[in-house]
N, C-alpha and C positions, 0 to 999 in steps of 0.2 A: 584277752588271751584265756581259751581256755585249760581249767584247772587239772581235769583230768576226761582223757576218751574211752569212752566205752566202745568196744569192739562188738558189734552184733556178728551172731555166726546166725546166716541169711538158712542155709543150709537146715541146721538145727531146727528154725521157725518152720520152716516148711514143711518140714517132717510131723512135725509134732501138732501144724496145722492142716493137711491136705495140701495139695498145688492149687486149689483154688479157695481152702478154707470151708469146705464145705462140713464140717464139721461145727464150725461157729457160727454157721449160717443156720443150720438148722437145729442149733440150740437157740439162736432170736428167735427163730420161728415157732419153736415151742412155747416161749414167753407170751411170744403177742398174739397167740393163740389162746394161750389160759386167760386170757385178759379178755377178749373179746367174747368168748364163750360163758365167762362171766358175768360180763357185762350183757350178751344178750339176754342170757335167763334172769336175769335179775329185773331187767324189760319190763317181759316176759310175764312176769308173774307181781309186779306191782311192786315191785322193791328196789329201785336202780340203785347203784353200788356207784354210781357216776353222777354227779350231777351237771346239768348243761343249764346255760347261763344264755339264753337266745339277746343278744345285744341289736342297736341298740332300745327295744323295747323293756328289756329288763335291767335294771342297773344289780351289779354287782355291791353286796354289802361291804364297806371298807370300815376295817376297825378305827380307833381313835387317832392312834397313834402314825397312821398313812401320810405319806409325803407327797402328793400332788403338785400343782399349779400355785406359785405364791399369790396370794390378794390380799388387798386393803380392806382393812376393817371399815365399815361405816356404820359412822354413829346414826342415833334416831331420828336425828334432825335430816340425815344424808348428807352431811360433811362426814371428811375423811378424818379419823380418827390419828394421824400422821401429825407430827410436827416440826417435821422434816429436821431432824438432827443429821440424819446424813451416816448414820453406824448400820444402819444395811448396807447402805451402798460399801460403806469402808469394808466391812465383815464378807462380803462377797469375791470369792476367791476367781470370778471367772472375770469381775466386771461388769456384770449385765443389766444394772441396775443403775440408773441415771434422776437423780432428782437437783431441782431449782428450788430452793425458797422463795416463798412470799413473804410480807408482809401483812399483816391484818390488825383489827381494831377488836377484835372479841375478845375474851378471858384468855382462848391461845394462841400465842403472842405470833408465831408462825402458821404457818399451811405450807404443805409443798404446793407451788404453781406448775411445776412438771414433775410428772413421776411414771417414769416408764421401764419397763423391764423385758429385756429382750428371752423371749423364751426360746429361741434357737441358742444362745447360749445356757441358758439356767441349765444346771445342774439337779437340782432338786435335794440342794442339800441339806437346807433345813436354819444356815447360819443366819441368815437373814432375819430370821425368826426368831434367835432364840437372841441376836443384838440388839431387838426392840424396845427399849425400853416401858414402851406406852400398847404393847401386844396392838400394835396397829399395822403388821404384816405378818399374815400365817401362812400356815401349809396348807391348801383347800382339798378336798378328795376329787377336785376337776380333774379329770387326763385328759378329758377332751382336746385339744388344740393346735388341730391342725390348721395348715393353711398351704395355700398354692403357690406361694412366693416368700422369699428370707423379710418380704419388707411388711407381712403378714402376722408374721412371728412379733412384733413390736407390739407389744400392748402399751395401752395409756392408762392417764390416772380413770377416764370414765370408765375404761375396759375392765377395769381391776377393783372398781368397788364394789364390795359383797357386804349386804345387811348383817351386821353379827348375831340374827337370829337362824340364817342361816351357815355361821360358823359356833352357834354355841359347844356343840359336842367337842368341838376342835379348842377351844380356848378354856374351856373345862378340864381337857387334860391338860394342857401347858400350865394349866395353874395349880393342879394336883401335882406332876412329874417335877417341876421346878420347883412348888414349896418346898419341895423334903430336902432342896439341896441348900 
């Protein structure tokens, strides 16, 4: 129920705006006038005031701090830096995140044997991330990922391992932002 109504007096508006408003129409049109006039001389003479970012041939710079596509850390050997505890999955408020433990024989005692993350759900929140205890799932600067079907959007453990040489920037600062706390 609501608390309290406000009565619009229509009348009022009208007046104070034209019958069609043309009064705030060609005040936009002065705006995006000065802007474009702007922006053409600035062209013009070698100094854009705009800059244009021609995708995908150019990638866009993303700072550290960027939340993209979550991935799996891999280590140098190209095992997955995972030891499958399972506090993504739990820390994940949508669900999207499904992993199976293994077994193994090496120094770490587990592996995830499944580890899939549905990105039509993901949110891009970042929890996942920061539950890891082993920074064996980060936030990538990937947007890319699309796909033509909901059954596309499922990535796998192979889908999602990324060399930590190229996530260093990305694990440099979770380890700067996080020490201080």
């Amino acid at each position: 129920m609501a608390a309290r109504v406000t009565q619009v007096d229509r009348e009022a508006v009208r007046r104070s705006t034209g019958a069609l408003g043309v009064a705030a129409t060609l005040r936009g049109l002065r705006v995006t006038s000065r802007h474009f006039i702007r922006n053409l001389w600035g062209w013009m003479v070698g100094k854009p005031q705009v800059r244009t970012v021609m995708v995908p041939e150019e990638e866009d710079p993303k700072p550290a701090a960027f939340r993209g596509m979550p991935v799996l850390v891999a280590l140098d050997s190209g095992k997955e830096r995972c030891v499958a505890c399972g506090l993504c999955e739990w820390a994940c408020p949508v669900d999207c995140i499904h992993i199976e433990p293994g077994e193994t024989v090496d120094e770490v005692e587990r592996y995830p044997r499944v580890f899939d993350i549905d990105m039509g759900r993901c949110m891009y929140c970042g929890l996942c991330e920061e539950a890891c205890p082993e920074e064996a799932i980060v936030m990538s600067a990937r947007v890319d990922i699309s796909a033509f079907s909901r059954a596309g959007l499922l990535w796998h453990k192979d889908q999602l391992l990324t060399p930590a040489s190229q996530l260093a920037r990305r694990l440099a600062y979770i380890r700067e932002d996080y020490g201080r706390r």
